[in-house]
N, C-alpha and C positions, 0 to 999 in steps of 0.2 A: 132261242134264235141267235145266231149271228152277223152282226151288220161289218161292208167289207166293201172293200172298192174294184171297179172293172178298170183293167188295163188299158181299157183306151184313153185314159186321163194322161196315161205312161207314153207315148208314141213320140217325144223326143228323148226320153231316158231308156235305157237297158231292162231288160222286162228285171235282171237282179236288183236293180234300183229300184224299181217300181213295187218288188216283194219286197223291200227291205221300206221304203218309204210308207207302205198300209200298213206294215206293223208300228212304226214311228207315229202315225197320228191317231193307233188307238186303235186300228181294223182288226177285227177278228178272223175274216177270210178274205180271199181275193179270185175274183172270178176272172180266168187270162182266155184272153182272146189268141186263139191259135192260127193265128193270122201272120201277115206282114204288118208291121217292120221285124215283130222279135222274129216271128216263125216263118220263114220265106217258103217256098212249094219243096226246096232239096232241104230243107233242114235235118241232120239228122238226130233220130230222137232216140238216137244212144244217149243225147247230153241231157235229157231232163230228168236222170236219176239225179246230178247234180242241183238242179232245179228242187228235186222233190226234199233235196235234205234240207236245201237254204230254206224252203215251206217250214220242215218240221224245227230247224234251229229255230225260229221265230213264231211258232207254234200256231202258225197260219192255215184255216182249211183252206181248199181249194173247190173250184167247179171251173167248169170249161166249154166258154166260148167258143160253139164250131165256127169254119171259116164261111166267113159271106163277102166278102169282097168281090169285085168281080164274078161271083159265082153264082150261080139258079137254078137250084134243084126241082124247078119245074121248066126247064129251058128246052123250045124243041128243037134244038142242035142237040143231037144225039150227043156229039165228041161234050159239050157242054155240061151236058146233065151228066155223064161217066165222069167228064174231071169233077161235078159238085161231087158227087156220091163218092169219088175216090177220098177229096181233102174232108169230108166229115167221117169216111172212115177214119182217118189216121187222126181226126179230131179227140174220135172217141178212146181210140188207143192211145193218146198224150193222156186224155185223161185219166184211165187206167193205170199209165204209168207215173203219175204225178200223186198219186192217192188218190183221186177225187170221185167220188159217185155221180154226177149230175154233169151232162153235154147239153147245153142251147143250143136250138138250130134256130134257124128262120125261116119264114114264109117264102114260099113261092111266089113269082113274080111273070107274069104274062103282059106282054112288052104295048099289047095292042086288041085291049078288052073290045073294042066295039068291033074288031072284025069277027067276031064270033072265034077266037083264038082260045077262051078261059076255060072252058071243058075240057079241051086237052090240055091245058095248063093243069089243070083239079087231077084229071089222070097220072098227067107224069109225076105231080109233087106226090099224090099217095103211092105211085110204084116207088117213087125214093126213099119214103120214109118204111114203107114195105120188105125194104133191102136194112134200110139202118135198125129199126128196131130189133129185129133178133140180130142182127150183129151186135150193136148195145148192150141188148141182154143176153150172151154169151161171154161177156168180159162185165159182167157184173156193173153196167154204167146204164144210169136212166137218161132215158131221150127224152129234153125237156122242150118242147114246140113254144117260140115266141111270139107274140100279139104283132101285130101291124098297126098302124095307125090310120085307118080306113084307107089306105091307099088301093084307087079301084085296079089298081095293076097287079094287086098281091093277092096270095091267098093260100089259107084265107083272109078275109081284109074285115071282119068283124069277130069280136073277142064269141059271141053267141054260136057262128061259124066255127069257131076254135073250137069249142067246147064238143058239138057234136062229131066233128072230126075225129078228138081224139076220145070220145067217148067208141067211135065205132072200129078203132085201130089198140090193140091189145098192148100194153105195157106205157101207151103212150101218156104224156104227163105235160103240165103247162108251166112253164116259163112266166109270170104276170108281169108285164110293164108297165106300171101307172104313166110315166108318159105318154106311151103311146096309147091308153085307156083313154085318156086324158084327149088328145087328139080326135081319136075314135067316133066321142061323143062331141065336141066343138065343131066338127069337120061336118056331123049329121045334123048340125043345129040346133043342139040340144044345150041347155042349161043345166046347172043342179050337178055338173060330170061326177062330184065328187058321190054323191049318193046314189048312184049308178055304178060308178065303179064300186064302191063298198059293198052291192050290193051284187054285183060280179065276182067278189071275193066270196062274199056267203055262198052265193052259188055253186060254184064251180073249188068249195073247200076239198072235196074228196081228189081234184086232180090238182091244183096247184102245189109245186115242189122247188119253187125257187121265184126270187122275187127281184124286177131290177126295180131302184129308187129314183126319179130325177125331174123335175122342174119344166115349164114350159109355158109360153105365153098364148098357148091356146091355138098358134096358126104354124107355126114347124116345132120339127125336134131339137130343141135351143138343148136340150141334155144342162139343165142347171143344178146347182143344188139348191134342196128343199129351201123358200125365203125369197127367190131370184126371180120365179115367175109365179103365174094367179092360182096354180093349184093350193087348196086345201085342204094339207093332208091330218086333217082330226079325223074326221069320217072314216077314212081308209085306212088309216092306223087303227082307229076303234073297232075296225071290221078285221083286220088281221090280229089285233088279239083276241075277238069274241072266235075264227076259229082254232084257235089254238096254233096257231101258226110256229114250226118249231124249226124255220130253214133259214138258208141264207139269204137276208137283205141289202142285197149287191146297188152300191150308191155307181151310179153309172153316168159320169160328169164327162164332160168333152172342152175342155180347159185347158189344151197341151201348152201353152205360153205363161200360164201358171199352176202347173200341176199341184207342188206342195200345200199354196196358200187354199187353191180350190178344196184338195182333199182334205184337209185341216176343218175349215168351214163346214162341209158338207160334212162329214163322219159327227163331228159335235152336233149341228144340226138334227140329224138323224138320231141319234142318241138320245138327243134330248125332246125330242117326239117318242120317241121308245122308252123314255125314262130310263136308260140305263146307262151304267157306267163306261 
């Protein structure tokens, strides 16, 4: 396994600064969010052959963040859902071109659950990813689907939902957030998350292919590193070495006022729950 940091810690430095700074505190790979600030909508992505050498000078893997910002690939404005499906096309193709095998997308998001809106929302986001997947896998890149954090507007909005999802859609693969796990279960009022989530990990081992890492005090997405909030991560460490877990453990912090000293922190952290060097 490799542990690695998400460029959104990066969003007042240069995404080059931001590959050049995970290799300074020890990352082994870096998961870039192909988003705004670095990647605006004209960005052209003739420039990230350059990107992909400054990767291999610093002997960095990659995986790739698709675009969610303003974006929802279960939106029923039609012009809406063409521009999500367009910017995780070209998601998947940065990644492609970057070296990296592995695209996160995110959940779908239906604005207004109780008017009976979420069926069509379930519809549009499986024709989206219906379109991405064999796109995906015609450029040799796995479509990793991420967890939500029970949010009743998403979907899917439980990691159990996830699981049959991409259990019933062919090539598809999961993304695991322990934060948003973490949420998941506080949000349903449950206790114990950590042995719940571990036990989501056993589960669901044959589809998990990539992993974000981050902290949280149980009522939002604080994105901390491991130490910062009441997650306990032995359990859920124990459960991703019992299954053999061999992917990138992307530490996913949201500290842009202190990016270095945040990433510094967390990557040793992480490390030293991994016990590795």
């Amino acid at each position: 396994m490799k542990i690695g940091l998400s460029s959104l810690l990066f969003v007042h430095n240069s995404i080059e600064d931001a590959i050049r700074i995970s290799s300074e505190v020890g990352a082994g790979c870096i998961e870039i969010i192909y988003d705004v600030p670095h990647f605006p909508p004209d960005y052209d992505q003739h420039k990230l052959s350059a990107l992909r050498e400054l990767l291999e000078t610093y002997g960095l893997g990659v995986s790739v963040h698709a675009s969610f910002w303003d974006l929802n690939p279960a939106s029923h404005h039609r012009e809406l859902w063409e521009l999500s499906l367009n910017q995780i096309k070209r998601s998947i193709d940065a990644c492609r071109s970057l070296g990296g095998e592995i695209t996160v997308v995110h959940f779908g998001k239906c604005p207004v659950p109780e008017a009976k809106l979420l069926e069509g929302a379930k519809q549009r986001y499986r024709e989206f990813l219906g379109q991405c997947l064999p796109y995906a896998q015609d450029r040799g890149v796995i479509l990793a689907i991420e967890n939500a954090g029970r949010i009743l507007h998403s979907y899917p909005p439980t990691i159990l939902e996830l699981k049959q999802l991409v259990l019933e859609l062919e090539g598809a693969k999961v993304t695991l957030d322990i934060g948003h796990a973490n949420l998941t279960e506080r949000r349903a009022g449950k206790g114990a998350t950590e042995a719940m989530i571990a036990e989501h990990i056993r589960d669901m081992r044959r589809q998990i292919v990539h992993l974000h890492m981050h902290d949280n005090q149980g009522r939002v997405d604080d994105h901390l590193p491991p130490g910062d909030g009441k997650i306990n991560f032995k359990p859920i460490v124990g459960a991703i070495r019992e299954i053999k877990y061999n992917g990138f453990i992307i530490a996913e912090f949201w500290d842009p006022q202190r990016p270095l000293e945040t990433a510094q922190k967390g990557i040793e952290r992480l490390k030293k729950l991994f016990k590795t060097s």
